[in-house]
Backbone as JSON, one array per atom type, in Angstrom:
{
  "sequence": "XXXXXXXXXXXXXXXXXXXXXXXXXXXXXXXXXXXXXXXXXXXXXXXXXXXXXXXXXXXXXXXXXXXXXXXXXXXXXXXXXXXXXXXXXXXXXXXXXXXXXXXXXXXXXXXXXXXXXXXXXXXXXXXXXXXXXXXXXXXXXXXXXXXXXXXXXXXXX",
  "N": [[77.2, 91.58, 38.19], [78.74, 89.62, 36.84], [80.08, 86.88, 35.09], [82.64, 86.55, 33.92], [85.01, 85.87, 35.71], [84.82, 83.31, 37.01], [84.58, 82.18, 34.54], [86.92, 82.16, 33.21], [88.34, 81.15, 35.58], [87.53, 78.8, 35.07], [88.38, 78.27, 32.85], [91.12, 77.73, 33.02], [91.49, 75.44, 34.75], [90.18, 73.6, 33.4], [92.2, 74.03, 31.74], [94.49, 72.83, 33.44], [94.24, 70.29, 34.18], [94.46, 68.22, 32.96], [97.87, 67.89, 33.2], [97.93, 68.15, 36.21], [97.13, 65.41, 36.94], [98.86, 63.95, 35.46], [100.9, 64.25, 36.88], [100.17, 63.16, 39.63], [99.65, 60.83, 38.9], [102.66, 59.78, 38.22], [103.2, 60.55, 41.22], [101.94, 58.31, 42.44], [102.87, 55.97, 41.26], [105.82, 56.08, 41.95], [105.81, 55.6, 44.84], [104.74, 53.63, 45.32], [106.33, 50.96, 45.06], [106.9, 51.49, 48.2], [104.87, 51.63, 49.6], [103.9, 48.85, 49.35], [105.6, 47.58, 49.95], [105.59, 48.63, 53.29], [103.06, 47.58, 53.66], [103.48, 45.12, 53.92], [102.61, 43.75, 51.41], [100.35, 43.55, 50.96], [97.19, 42.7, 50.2], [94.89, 43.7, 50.45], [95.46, 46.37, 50.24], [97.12, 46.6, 47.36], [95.22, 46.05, 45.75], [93.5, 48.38, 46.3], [95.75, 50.24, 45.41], [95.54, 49.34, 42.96], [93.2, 49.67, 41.26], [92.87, 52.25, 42.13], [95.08, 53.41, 40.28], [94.13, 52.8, 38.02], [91.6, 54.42, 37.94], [92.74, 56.55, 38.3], [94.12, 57.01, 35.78], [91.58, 56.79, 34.1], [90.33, 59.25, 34.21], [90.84, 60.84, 31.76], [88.74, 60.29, 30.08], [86.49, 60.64, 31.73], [86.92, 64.06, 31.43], [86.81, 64.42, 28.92], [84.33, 64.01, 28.17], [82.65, 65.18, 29.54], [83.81, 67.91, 28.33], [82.8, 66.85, 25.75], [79.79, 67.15, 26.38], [79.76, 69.72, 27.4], [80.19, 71.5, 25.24], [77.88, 70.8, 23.37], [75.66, 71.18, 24.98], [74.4, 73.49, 24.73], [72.85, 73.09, 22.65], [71.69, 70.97, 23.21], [69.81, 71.98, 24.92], [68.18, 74.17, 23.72], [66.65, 73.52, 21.05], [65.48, 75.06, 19.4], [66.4, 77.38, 16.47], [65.74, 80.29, 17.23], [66.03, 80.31, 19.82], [68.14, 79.35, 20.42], [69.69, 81.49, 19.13], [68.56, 83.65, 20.86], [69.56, 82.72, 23.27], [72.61, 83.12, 23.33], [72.45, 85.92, 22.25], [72.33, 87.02, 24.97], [70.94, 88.35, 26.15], [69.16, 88.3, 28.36], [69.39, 85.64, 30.19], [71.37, 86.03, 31.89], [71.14, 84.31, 34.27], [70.62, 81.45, 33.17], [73.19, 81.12, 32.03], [74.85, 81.57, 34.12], [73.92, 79.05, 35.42], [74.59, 76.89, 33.77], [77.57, 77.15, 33.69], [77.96, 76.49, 36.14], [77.2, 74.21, 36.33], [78.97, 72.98, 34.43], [81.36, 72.89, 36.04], [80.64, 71.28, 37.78], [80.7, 69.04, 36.1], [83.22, 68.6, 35.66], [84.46, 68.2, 37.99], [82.99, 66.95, 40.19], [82.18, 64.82, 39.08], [84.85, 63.15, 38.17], [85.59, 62.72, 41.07], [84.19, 61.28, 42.1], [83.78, 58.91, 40.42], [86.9, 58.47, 41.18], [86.94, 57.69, 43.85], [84.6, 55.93, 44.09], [85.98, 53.72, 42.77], [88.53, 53.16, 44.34], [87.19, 52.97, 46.71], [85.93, 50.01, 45.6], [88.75, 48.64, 44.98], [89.55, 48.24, 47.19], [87.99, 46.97, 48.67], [87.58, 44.41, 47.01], [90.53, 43.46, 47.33], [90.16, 43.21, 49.99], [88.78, 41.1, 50.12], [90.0, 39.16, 48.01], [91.78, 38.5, 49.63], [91.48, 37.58, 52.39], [90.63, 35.19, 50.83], [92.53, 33.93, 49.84], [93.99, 33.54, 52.07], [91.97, 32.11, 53.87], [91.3, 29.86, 52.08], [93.88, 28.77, 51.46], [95.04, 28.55, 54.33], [93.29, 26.26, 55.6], [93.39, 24.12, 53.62], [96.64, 23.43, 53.98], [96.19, 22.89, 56.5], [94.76, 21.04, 56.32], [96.1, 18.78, 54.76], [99.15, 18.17, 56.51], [97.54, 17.32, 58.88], [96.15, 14.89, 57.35], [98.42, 13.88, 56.96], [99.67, 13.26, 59.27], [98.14, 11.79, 60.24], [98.36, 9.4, 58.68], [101.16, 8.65, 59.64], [100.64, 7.98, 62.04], [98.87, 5.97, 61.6], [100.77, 3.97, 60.74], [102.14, 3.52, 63.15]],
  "CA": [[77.19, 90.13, 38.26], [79.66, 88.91, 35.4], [80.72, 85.31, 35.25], [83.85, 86.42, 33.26], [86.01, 85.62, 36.58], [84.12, 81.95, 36.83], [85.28, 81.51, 33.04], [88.65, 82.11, 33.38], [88.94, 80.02, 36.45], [87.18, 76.89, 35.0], [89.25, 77.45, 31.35], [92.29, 77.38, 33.71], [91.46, 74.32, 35.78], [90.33, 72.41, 32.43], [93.84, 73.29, 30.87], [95.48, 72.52, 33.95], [93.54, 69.0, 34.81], [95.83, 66.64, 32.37], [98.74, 68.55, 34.05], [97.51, 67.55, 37.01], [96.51, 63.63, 36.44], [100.07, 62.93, 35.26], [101.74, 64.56, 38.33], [99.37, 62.23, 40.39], [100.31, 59.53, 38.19], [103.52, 59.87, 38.48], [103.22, 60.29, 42.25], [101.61, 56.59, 42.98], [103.78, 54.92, 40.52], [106.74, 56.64, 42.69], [105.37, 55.62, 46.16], [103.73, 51.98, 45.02], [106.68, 50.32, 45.91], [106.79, 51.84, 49.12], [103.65, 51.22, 49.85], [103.53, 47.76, 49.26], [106.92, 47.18, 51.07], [105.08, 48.97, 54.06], [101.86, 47.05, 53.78], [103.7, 43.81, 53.81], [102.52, 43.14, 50.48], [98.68, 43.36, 51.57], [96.24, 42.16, 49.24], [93.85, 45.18, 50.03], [96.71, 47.46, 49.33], [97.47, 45.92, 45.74], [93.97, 45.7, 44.8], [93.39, 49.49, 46.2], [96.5, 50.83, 44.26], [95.47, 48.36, 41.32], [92.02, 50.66, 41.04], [93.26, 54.08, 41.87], [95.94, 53.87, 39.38], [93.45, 52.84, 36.9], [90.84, 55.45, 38.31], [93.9, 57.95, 37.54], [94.26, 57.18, 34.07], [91.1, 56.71, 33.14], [89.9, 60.57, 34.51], [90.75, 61.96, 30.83], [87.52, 59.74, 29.72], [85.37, 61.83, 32.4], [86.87, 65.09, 31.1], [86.16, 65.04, 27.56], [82.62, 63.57, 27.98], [82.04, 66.75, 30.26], [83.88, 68.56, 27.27], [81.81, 67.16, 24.68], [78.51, 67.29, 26.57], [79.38, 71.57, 27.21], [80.13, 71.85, 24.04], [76.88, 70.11, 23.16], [74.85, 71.27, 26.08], [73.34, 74.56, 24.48], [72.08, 72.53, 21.21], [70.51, 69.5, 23.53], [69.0, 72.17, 25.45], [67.6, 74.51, 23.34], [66.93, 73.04, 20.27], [65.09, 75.53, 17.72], [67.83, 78.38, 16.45], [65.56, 81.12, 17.89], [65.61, 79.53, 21.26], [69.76, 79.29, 20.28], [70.19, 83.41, 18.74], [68.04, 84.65, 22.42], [70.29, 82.15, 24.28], [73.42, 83.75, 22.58], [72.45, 86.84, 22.92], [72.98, 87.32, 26.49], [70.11, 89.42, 26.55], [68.26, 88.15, 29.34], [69.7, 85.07, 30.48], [72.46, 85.73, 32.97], [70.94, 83.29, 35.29], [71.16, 80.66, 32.63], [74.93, 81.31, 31.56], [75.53, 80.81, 35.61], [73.63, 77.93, 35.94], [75.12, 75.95, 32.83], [78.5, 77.78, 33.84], [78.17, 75.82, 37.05], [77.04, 72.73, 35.61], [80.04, 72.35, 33.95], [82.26, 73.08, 36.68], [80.67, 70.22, 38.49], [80.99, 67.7, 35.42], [84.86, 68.54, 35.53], [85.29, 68.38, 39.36], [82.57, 66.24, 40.75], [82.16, 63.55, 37.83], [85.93, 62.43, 38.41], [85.74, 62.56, 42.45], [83.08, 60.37, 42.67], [84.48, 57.97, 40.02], [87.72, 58.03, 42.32], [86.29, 57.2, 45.52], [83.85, 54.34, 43.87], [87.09, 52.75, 42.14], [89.21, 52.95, 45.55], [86.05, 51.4, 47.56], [86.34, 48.72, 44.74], [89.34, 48.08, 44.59], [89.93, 48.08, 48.69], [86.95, 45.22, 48.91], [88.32, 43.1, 46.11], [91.76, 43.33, 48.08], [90.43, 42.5, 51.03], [88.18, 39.68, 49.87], [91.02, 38.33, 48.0], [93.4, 38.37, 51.19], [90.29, 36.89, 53.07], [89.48, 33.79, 49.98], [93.31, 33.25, 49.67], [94.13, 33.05, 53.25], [90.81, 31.14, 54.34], [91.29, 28.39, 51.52], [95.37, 28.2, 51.92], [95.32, 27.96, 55.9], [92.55, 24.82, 55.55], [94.28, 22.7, 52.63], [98.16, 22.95, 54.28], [95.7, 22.24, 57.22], [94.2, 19.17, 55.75], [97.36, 18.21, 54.31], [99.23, 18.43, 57.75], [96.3, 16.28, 59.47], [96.56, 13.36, 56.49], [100.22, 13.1, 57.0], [99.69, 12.98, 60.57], [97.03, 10.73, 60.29], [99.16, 8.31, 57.98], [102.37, 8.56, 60.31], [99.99, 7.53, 63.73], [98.5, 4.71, 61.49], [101.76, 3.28, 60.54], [103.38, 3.14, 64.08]],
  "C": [[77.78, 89.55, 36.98], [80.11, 87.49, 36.07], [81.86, 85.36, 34.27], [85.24, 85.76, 33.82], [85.77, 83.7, 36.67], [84.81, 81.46, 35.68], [86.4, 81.19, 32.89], [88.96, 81.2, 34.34], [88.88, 78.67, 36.07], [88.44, 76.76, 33.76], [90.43, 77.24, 32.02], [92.38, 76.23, 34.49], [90.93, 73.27, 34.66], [91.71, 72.2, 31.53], [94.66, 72.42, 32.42], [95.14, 71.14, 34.74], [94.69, 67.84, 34.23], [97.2, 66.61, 33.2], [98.88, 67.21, 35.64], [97.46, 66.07, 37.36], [97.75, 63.24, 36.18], [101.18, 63.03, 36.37], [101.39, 63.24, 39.19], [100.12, 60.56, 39.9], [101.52, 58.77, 38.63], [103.84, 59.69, 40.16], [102.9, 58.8, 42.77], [102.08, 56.02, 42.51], [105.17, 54.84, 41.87], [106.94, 56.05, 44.16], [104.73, 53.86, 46.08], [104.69, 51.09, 45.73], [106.94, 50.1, 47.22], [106.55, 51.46, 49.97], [103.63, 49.8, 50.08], [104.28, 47.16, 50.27], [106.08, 47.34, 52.65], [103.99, 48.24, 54.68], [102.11, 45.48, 53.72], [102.95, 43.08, 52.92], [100.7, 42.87, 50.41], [97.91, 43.27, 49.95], [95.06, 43.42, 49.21], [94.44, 46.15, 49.24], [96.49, 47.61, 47.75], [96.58, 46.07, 45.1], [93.21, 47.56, 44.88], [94.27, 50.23, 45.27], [96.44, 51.03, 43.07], [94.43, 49.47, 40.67], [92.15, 51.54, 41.08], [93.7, 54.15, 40.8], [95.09, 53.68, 37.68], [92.44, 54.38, 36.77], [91.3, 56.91, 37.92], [93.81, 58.08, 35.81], [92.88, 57.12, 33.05], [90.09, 58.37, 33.26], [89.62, 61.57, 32.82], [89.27, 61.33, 30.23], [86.63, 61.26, 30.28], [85.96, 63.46, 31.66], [87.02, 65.12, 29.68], [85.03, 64.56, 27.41], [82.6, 64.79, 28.85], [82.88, 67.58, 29.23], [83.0, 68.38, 26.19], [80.05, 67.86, 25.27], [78.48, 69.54, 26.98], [79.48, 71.69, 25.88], [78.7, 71.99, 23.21], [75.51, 70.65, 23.85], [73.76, 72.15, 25.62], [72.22, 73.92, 23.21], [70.82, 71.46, 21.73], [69.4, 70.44, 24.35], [67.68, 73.2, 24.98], [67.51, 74.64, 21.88], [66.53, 73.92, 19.0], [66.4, 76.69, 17.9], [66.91, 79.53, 17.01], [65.94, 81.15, 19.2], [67.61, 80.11, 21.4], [70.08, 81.07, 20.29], [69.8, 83.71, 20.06], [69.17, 83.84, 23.13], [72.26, 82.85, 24.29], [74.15, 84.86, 22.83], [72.75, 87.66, 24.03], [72.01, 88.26, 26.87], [69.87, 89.22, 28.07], [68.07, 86.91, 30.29], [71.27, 85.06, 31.31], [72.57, 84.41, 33.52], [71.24, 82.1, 34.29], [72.52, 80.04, 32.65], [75.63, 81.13, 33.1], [74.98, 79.65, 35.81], [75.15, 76.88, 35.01], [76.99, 76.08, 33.06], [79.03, 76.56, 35.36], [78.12, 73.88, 37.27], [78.08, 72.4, 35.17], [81.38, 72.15, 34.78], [82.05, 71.44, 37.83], [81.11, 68.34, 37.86], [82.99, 67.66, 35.98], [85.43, 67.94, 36.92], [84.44, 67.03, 40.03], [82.34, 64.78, 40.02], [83.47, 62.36, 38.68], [86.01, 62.15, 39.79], [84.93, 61.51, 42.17], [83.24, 59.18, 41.66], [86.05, 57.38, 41.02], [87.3, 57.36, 43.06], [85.44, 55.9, 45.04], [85.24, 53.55, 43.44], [88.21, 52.27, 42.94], [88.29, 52.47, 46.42], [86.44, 50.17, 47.24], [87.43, 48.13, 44.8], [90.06, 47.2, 46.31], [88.91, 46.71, 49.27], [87.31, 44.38, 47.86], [89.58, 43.37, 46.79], [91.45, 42.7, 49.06], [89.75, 41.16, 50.94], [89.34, 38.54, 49.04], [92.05, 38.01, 49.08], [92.53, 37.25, 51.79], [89.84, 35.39, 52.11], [90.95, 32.84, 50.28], [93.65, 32.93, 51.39], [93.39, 32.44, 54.16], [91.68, 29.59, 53.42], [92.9, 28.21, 51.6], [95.76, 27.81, 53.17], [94.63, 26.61, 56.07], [93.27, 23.82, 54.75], [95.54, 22.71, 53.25], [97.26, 22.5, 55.56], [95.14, 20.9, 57.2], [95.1, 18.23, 55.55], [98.28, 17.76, 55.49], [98.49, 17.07, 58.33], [96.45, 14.96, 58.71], [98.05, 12.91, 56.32], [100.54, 12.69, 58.19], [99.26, 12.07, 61.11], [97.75, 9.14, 59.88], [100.49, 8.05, 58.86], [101.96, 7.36, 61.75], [99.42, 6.19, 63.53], [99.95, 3.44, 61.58], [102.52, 2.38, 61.83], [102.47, 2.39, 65.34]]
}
């Protein structure tokens, strides 16, 4: 039962995350106008894009707070240095070194998903509530407007 294969996979998926993030980047910048063209300029759209693309850039946040906090993790958790040398050791803590092993795999992976997905909710209900405030209150006032010119024309004659 070694977690040497585990190690190697996560140190390879934390170098290759920035990698990653600017590809992405790069991809929705690429495709935005597209998009928008496509979506006839949609107000959900704009306001979903508006939030992903932030949600994109701001991912390196989430992965160095799950870098500092592993880094950090063995000191917050076992705080006297005996507690630290047995932990170290490797004597007798496998199960540990997989838990915390897994713990970190979820800060890296699940942290940023679930920031995604809340920041594309967000940004898809402020889109559509703006589509929905501006096209409520702009169809009533050229409607009002309309009606008092109509009104003033029917008095006149």
């Amino acid at each position: 039962r070694s977690i040497l294969p585990f190690q190697a996979g996560m140190d390879m998926l934390k170098q290759a995350l920035p990698m990653v993030q600017g590809i992405l980047v790069m991809a929705i910048i690429i495709c935005l106008p597209f998009v928008m063209v496509i979506s006839s300029y949609s107000f959900k759209v704009a306001g979903m894009a508006t939030f992903g693309l932030f949600a994109m850039w701001f991912l390196t946040f989430w992965w160095e707070l799950a870098r500092w906090i592993n880094a950090n993790l063995v000191d917050l958790l076992y705080r006297s240095d005996a507690a630290k040398l047995s932990w170290l050791s490797a004597a007798n803590n496998l199960y540990d070194r997989m838990v915390l092993q897994f713990v970190e795999g979820m800060m890296f992976m699940v942290l940023p998903t679930i920031w995604v997905a809340v920041l594309g909710w967000a940004g898809m209900r402020v889109g559509s509530e703006l589509a929905r405030g501006i096209g409520d209150g702009g169809g009533k006032t050229a409607q009002g407007a309309g009606k008092q010119g109509g009104d003033k024309v029917q008095s006149r004659s």
